[in-house]
C-alpha positions, 0 to 999 in steps of 0.5 A: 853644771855647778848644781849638778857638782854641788849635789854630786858632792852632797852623795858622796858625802853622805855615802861616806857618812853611810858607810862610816855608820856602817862600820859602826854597825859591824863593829857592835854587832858581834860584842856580847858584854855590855862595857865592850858594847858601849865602850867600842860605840862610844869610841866609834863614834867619837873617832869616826865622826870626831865628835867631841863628847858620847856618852850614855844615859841609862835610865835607873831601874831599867831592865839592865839596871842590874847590869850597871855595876859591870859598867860602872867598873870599867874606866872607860865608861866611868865618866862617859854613862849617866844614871837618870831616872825615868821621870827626868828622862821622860821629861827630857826626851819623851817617849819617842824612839826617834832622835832630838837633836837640841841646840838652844835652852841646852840647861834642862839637857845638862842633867843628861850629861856624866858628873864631875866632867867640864862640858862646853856643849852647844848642840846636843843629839839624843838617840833613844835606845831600847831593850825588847821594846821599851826605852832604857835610856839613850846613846848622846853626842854633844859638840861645841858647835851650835851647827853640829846637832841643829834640829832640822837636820835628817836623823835617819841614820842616827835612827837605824844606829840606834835600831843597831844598839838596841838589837845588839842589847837584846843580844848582850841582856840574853848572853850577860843574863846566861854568865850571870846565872853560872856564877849566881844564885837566881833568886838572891843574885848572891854567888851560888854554893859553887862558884863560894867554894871555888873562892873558898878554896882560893881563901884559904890558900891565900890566907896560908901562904900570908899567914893572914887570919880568915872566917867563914860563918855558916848562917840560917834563918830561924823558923824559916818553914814557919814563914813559908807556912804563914805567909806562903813561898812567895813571901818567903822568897821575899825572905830570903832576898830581903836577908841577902840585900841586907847581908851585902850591905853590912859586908866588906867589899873584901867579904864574899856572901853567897846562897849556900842552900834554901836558908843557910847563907856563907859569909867568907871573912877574909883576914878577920880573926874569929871573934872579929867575925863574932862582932860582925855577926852580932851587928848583923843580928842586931840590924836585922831585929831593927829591919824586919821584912815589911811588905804587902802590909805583913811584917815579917821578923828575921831572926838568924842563927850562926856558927863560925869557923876560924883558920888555925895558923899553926896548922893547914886548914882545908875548905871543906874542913873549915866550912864542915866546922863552920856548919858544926858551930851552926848547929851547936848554935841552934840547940842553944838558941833557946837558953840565949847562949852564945854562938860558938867559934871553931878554932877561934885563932886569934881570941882577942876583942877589936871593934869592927871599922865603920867603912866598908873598903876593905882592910883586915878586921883585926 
């Protein structure tokens, strides 16, 4: 009679554990962004099963890795995601679908754990997750108990959760894919010309009511047909996403760089005065002559020429008026390219010389 409470017992249990997992299913099923999806399975988990630490480790340079800033941005996930890369997480986990569950020699396993946390971890699951396939990293839970996560232990569960997520990344990747090309220029990943003159005109509103200085510099790549004629449209497009990395990179987080057409590239300069923008660009230029493109054992050199365009605070500027000027001093810039003078500013504003600041967090270049 006690054998036959006993295992009554263990069914109701694991009925409970089936349809707490159940639940979990539901609730992930139906998100279609990433943070959402790891922000609610973590929770989920945490709060259904009371386990004290999830977390998720994605591996660096997996198919979402471009994806990890939107997670990375989120102060949920912030301190509950790991960037490991693939030869770490190999070594660690293999390259089974199936879970792990660790509860002894636990130090290789803490480099799996988020940084600039305290853990007091004696029992690890590690529950591989995928993407059309192929491991991109996995959903972990750790607790305090050696008991909890004991290999040994069925796992099975554990298992379709994590059939669960992948399936429900397939879905996220494919709609997160889809948002992502309405706002950006597939090639570059940069902001497409539309959504650019969508933050153009909010710019330029701003810097009106604020009375705050604002650029835009119209840029192109100099002898851009002749690459594609050396070397051919794929290096080309090498070219061109080698110049949009780079752009980035020399940008303020304040700053908008976007892809406005084939080779001409808007960078919009928010509270920079003209000859502010000037010094950026010619640090620019100077950087791209010292980081040409190298690849396939070709060296490709990149060349730039600019116009910039200032907003006048003593009258209303409009977008496409400040841009119009901006393309004007482009072109002004490509006929006196040859006789090496300088780039023209339109309505320079404010015409005094400031060094730009090293940092790149924001703040007015004044």
């Amino acid at each position: 009679m006690t054998d036959l409470k006993t295992i009554t017992e263990i069914l109701r249990y694991n009925e409970e554990i089936a349809r707490k997992f159940f639940e979990i299913e539901k609730r992930i099923l139906s998100v279609l962004s990433y943070p959402d999806l790891f922000e609610v399975l973590l929770d989920e988990i945490r709060d259904t099963f009371k386990v004290p630490y999830t977390w998720i480790s994605l591996i660096d340079k997996s198919e979402i890795s471009s994806f990890i800033q939107t997670l990375e941005t989120s102060d949920k996930l912030r301190h509950r995601m790991n960037i490991i890369d693939k030869g770490t997480f190999d070594q660690l986990v293999g390259s089974a679908a199936t879970p792990l569950l660790v509860n002894h020699d636990l130090r290789p396993y803490y480099r799996l754990l988020p940084p600039n946390r305290k853990y007091f971890v004696k029992s690890i699951a590690i529950a591989p997750i995928s993407l059309d396939g192929i491991i991109i990293g996995s959903l972990n839970q750790a607790d305090g108990s050696a008991e909890r996560f004991q290999p040994g232990i069925d796992t099975s569960l554990l298992e379709q959760l994590s059939v669960k997520v992948s399936m429900c990344l397939s879905n996220v990747t494919a709609h997160e894919k889809l948002r992502f090309l309405a706002y950006h220029d597939p090639l570059t990943g940069l902001l497409n010309r539309r959504v650019m003159e969508s933050v153009l005109d909010r710019e330029v509103r701003r810097a009106g009511r604020y009375n705050q200085d604002l650029s835009v510099v119209f840029l192109d790549l100099d002898d851009f047909k002749h690459v594609n004629d050396v070397h051919g449209h794929d290096r080309g497009d090498d070219l061109l996403k080698h110049v949009a990395q780079h752009l980035t990179q020399m940008s303020r987080n304040t700053d908008v760089v976007a892809r406005y057409a084939g080779d001409e590239f808007v960078i919009i300069l928010p509270e920079t005065t003209g000859e502010s923008a000037r010094l950026l660009m010619s640090r620019i230029c100077d950087h791209f002559s010292k980081h040409p493109l190298h690849i396939d054992g070709a060296t490709i050199p990149v060349s730039i020429s600019f116009g910039i365009a200032a907003a006048d605070k003593s009258e209303s500027s409009s977008p496409k008026l400040l841009l119009k000027k901006a393309d004007e001093a482009l072109y002004q810039a490509k006929k006196s390219r040859k006789a090496n003078a300088p780039h023209p500013i339109a309505s320079p504003g404010d015409p005094k010389v400031v060094t730009l600041p090293e940092d790149q967090e924001g703040g007015p270049r004044k």
